[in-house]
C-alpha positions in Angstrom: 0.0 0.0 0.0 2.9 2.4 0.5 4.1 1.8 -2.8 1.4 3.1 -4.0 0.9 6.2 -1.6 4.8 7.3 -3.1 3.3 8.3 -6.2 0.1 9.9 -5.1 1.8 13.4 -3.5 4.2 14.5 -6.9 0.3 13.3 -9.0 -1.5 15.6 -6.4 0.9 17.9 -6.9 0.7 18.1 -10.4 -2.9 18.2 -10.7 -2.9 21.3 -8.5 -0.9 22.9 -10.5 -2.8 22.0 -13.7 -5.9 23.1 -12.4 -4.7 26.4 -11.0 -3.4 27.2 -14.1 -6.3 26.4 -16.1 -8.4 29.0 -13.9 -5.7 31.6 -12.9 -4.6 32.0 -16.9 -6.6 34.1 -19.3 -8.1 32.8 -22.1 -6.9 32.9 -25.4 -9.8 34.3 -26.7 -9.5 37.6 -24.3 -5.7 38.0 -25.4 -6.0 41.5 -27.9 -5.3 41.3 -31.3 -1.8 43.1 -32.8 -5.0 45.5 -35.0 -8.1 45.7 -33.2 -11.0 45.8 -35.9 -13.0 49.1 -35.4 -16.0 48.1 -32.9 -20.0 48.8 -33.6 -21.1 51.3 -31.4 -22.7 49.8 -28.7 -27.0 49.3 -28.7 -28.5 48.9 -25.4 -30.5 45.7 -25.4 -34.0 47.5 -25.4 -32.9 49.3 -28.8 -31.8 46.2 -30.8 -34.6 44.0 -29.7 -36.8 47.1 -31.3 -35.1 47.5 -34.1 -35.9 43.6 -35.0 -39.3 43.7 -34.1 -39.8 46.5 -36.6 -37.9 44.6 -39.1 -40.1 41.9 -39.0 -43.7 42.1 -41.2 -46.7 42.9 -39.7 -48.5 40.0 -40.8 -46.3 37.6 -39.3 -46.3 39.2 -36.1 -50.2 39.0 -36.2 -50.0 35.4 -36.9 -47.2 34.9 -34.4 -49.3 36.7 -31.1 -51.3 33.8 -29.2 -54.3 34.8 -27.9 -54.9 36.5 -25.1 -55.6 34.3 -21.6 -58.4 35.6 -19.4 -56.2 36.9 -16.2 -58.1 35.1 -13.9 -58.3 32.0 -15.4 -57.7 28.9 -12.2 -55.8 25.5 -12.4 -59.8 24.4 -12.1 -60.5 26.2 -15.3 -57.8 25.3 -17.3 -57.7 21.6 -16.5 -54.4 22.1 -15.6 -53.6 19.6 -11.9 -51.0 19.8 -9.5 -48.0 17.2 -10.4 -48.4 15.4 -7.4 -52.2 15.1 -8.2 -51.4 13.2 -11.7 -50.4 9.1 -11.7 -47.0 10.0 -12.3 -46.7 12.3 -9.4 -48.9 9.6 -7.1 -46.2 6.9 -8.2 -43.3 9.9 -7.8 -43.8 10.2 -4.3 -45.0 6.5 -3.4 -40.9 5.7 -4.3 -39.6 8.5 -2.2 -41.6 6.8 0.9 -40.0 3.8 -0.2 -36.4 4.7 -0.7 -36.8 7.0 2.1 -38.4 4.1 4.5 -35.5 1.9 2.9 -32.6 4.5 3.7 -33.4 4.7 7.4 -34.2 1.3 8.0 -30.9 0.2 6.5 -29.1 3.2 8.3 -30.5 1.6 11.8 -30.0 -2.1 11.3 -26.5 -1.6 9.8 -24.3 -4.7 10.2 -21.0 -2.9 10.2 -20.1 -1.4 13.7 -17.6 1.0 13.9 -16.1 3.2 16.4 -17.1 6.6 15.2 -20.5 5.4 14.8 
């Protein structure tokens, strides 16, 4: 076993390294270029977003719009249910009883006895 245990430091070691310099080092992407191309002036989000919609035809905007939901419209109305109402959410929660049930009755009749335990 302490063969093995030699090499483990000098790996650790190395894979420190490695990983430190993958985060600490910038990417190469970021690094700027020897001529820097001449940059767009800068829209603010609310302005180019506008300036698509109005690009787009108005027809296909009217054929894009869904129609409009009443506001006060209830799960009851829409025939929409709770997940855990469904079969799937019934049979969802069913197996975390189980596992659950499983977990602590495994945790308390545990064969292994240790000292820290």
């Amino acid at each position: 076993m302490t063969r093995h245990l030699r090499r483990a430091r000098p790996l650790a070691g190395v894979l420190a390294l490695l990983v430190g310099l993958t985060l600490v080092a910038p990417p190469a992407f970021a690094a700027e270029a020897s001529a820097p191309a001449p940059a767009a002036p800068a829209q603010p989000l609310v302005a180019a977003a506008a300036a698509m919609v109005e690009a787009v035809p108005v027809a296909t905007l009217a054929q894009a719009a869904p129609a409009p939901k009443p506001a006060t419209a209830t799960a009851a109305e829409t025939g929409h249910k709770s997940f855990f109402k469904t079969t799937q959410g019934a049979i969802a929660l069913v197996l975390m009883a189980g596992t659950l049930g499983y977990m602590g009755y495994s945790m308390s009749n545990d064969r292994v006895k240790s000292p820290a335990r």
